[in-house]
C-alpha positions in Angstrom: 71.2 -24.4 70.0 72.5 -21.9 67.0 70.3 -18.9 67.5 69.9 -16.2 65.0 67.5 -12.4 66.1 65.2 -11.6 63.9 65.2 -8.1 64.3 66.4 -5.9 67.6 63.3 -3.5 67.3 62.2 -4.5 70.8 64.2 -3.1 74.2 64.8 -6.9 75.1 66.4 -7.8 72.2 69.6 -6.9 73.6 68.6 -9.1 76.9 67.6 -12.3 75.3 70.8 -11.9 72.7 73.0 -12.2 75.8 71.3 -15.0 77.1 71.3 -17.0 74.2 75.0 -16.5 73.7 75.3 -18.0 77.5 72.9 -20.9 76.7 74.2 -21.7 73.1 75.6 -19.5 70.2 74.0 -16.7 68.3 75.3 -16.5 64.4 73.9 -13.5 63.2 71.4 -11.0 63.5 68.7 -9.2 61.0 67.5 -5.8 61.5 66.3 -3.8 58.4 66.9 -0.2 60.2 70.5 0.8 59.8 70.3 2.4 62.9 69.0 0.2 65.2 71.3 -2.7 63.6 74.6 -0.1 64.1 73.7 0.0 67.3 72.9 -3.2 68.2 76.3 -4.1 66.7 78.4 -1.7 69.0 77.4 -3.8 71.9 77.7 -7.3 70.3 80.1 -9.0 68.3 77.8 -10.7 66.1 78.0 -10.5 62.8 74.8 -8.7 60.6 72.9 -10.8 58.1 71.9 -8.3 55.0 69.0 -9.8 54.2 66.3 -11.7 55.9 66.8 -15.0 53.3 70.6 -14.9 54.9 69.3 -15.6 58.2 66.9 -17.7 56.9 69.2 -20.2 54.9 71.7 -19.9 57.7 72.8 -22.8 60.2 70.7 -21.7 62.7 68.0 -24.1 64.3 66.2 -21.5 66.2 65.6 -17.8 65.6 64.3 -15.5 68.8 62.3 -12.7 66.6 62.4 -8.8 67.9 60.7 -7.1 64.9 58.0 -4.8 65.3 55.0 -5.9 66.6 53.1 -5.7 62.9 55.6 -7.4 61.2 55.3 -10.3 63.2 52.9 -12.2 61.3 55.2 -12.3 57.8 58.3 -12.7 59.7 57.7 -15.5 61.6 55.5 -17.3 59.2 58.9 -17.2 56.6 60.9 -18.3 59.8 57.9 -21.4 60.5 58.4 -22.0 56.1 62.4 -22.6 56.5 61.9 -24.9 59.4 63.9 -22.9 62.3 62.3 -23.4 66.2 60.7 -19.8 66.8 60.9 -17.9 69.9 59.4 -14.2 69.7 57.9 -11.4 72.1 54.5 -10.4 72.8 52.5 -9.9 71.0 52.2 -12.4 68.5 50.7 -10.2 66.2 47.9 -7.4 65.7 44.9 -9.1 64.6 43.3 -12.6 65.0 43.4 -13.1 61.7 47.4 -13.1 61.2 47.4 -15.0 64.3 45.5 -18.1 62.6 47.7 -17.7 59.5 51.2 -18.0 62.1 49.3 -21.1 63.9 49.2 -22.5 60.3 52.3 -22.4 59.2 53.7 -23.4 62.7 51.7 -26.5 62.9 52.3 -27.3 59.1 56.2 -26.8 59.7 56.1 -28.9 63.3 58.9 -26.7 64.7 58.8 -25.3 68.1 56.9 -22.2 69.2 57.5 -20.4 72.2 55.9 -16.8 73.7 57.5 -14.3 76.1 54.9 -14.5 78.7 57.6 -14.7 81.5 55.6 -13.8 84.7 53.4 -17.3 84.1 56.7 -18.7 85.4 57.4 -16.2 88.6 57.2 -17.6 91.9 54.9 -14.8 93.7 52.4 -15.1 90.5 52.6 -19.0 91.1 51.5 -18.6 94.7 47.9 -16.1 93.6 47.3 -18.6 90.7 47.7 -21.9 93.3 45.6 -20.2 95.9 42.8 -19.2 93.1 43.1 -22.5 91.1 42.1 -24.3 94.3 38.6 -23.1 95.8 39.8 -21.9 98.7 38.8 -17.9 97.9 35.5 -19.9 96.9 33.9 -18.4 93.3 35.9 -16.2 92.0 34.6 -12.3 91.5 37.3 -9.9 91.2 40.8 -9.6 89.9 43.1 -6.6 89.4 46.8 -6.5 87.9 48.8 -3.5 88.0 52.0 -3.1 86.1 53.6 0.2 85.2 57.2 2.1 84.7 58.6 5.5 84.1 59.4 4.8 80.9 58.2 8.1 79.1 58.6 10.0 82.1 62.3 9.2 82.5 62.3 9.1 78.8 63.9 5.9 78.0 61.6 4.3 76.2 62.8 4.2 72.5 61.1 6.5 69.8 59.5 3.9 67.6 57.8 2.8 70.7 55.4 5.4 70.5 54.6 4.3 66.3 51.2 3.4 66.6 51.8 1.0 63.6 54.2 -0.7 64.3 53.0 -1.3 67.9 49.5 -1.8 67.2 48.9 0.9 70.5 50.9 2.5 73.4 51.4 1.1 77.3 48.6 -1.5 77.1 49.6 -3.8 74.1 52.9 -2.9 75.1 53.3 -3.6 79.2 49.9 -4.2 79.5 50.1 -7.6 77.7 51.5 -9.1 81.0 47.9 -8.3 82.8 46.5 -9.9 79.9 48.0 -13.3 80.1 47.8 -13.3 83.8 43.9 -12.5 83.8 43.5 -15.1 81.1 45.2 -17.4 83.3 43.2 -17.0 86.5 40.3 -16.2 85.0 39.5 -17.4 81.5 38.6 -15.2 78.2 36.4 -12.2 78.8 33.6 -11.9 76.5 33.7 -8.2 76.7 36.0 -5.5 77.4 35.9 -0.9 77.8 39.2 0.6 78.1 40.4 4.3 79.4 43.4 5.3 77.3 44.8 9.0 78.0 48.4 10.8 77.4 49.6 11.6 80.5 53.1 12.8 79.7 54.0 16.4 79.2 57.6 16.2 79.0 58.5 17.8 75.4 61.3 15.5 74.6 58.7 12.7 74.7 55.5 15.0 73.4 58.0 14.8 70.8 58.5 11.0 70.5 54.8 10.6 70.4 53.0 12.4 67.8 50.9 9.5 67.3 49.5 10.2 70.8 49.5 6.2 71.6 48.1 6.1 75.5 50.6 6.2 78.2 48.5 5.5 81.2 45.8 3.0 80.5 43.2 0.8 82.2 40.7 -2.1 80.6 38.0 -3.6 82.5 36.9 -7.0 81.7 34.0 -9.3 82.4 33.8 -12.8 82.4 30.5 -15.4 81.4 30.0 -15.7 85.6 29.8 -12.7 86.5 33.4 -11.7 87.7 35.5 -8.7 86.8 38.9 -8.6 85.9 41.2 -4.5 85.7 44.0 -4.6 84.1 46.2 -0.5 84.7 49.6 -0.2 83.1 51.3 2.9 82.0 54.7 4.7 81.1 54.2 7.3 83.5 54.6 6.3 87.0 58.2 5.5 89.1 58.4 3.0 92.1 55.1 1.4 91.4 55.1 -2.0 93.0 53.6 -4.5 90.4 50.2 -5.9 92.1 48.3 -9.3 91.7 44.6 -9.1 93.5 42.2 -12.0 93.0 38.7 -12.0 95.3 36.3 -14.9 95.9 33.3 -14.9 97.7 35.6 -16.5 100.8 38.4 -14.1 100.9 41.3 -12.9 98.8 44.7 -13.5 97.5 47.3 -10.6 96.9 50.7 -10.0 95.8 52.4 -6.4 96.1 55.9 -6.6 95.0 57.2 -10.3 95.9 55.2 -10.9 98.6 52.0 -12.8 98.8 48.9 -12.8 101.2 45.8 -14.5 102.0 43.3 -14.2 103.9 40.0 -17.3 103.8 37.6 -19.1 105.6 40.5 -21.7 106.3 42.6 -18.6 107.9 39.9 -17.8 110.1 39.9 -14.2 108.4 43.4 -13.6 109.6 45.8 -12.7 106.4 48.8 -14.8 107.0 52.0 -14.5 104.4 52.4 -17.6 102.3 55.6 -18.8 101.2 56.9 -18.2 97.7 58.8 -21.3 95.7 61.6 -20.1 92.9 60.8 -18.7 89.9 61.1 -21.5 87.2 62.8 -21.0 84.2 61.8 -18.1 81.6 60.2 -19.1 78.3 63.6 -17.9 76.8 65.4 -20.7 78.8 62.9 -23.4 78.5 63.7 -22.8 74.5 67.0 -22.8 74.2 66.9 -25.4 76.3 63.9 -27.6 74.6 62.7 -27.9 78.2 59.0 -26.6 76.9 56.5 -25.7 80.2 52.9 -25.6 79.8 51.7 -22.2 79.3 53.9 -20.1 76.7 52.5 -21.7 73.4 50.3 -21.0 70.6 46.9 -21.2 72.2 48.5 -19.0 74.8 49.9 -16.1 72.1 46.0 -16.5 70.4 44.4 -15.9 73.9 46.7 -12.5 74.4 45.9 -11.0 70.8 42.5 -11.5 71.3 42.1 -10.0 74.4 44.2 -7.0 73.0 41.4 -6.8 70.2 38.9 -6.6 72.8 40.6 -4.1 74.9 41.3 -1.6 71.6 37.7 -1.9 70.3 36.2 0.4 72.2 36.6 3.0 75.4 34.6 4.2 78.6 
């Protein structure tokens, strides 16, 4: 497939780029911000389109957008209007209402859509959701997610990071969106959501960065229609944090720390034994370049992860 990026805002711009020239060929690039576009351009010979109509009327069939977060919803609805396949990273936008008006034009255009929501497609993650999808930890009751980095406390994240308007937050839209697909997936839509959103960092390169004061280190704490409970913690501020998976039924428990997956059931006698862990399947990127689609990283999917991001910014503890 002919690929063109539709911005190099994000950090993984750079990431999917080189995969899509090993998968296919990438023509050209927009990015409004000299800056960011000059660098971008040091790394990779490909060429810059000046304007987004370029791109647009270019021979590209797909286009992988990496704008900001709230420009998402013009951008890709322009992208959906000249017919290109449309590939982009969480989130799909800021509000439910921009969301509905990308699911229109989508559907009106019929070209394919595709999501970021890579860890649906991880091995370890497979194993919790097989084990919870199939009534073994009987009714479910509990789930917690944790997913952090040291990304203002090494100070690598990138400034505009920190631009509460173009990200629409800090750590929990941001990294915190992975907790939110997961949950959704085990566990459904919450019907209501509290969140505890503080700046942690002190560091004055990065006190700096973030004069919006978008949260760093953040938890949101979910319920569900039956009763269960769902936490999802992220943050920028911790180092050598293993990612964690916990789901809890009222017959035993599931958990993933790192890679590796335990339960521990009725059917285990109450003994945690180690379960084995199949190969991770093939990222959303890959399944679109490839047009090998898997269930899971669509449009209902993207709606799902705004939504719960409206519910988790609507209020605090």
């Amino acid at each position: 497939m002919k690929i063109a990026i539709f911005g190099v805002w994000h950090v993984h711009a750079a990431d999917y780029s080189k995969t899509a020239m090993e998968l296919g060929e990438v023509v050209g690039f927009y990015e409004e911000n000299d800056a960011l576009a000059e660098k971008f351009a040091s790394k990779f010979n490909i060429p810059r389109f000046s304007t987004p109509g370029e791109l647009l009327k270019s021979d590209a069939e797909g286009v992988i957008v990496c704008s900001a977060s709230s420009e998402h919803a013009d951008d890709i609805i322009k992208i959906a209007k000249a017919g290109k396949h449309i590939f982009t990273e969480k989130v799909l936008a800021l509000t439910d209402a921009d969301c509905d008006r990308i699911e229109t034009a989508v559907n009106k255009s019929g070209v394919n859509f595709v999501i970021s929501l890579f860890q649906k497609y991880l091995g370890s993650r497979m194993a919790v959701k097989e084990v919870a999808s199939s009534g073994e930890l009987g009714k479910l009751n509990y789930m917690r997610f944790r997913n952090c980095h040291s990304g203002s406390t090494k100070d690598w994240l990138p400034k505009h990071f920190y631009n509460a308007r173009e990200c629409g937050g800090g750590a929990m839209i941001d990294l915190g969106a992975h907790g939110m697909y997961l949950t959704e997936w085990i566990l459904g839509m919450p019907v209501k959501a509290s969140s505890e959103f503080t700046v942690s960092c002190e560091i004055e390169s990065v006190k700096e960065k973030n004069s919006d004061r978008v949260e760093d280190n953040a938890v949101t704490v979910m319920s569900f229609e039956n009763g269960a409970i769902a936490v999802n913690e992220t943050g920028f501020v911790s180092n050598y944090s293993p990612v964690t998976l916990e789901v809890f039924g009222e017959d035993g428990y599931v958990r993933m720390v790192g890679k590796r997956v335990v339960k521990c059931t009725k059917a285990t006698d109450g003994v945690e034994v180690e379960l084995a862990v199949e190969a991770d399947r093939p990222s959303p990127l890959v399944q679109f370049l490839t047009g090998d689609i898997l269930d899971g990283c669509g449009m209902k999917e993207a709606k799902a992860l705004t939504h719960m991001m409206t519910l988790a910014y609507a209020k605090s503890l």
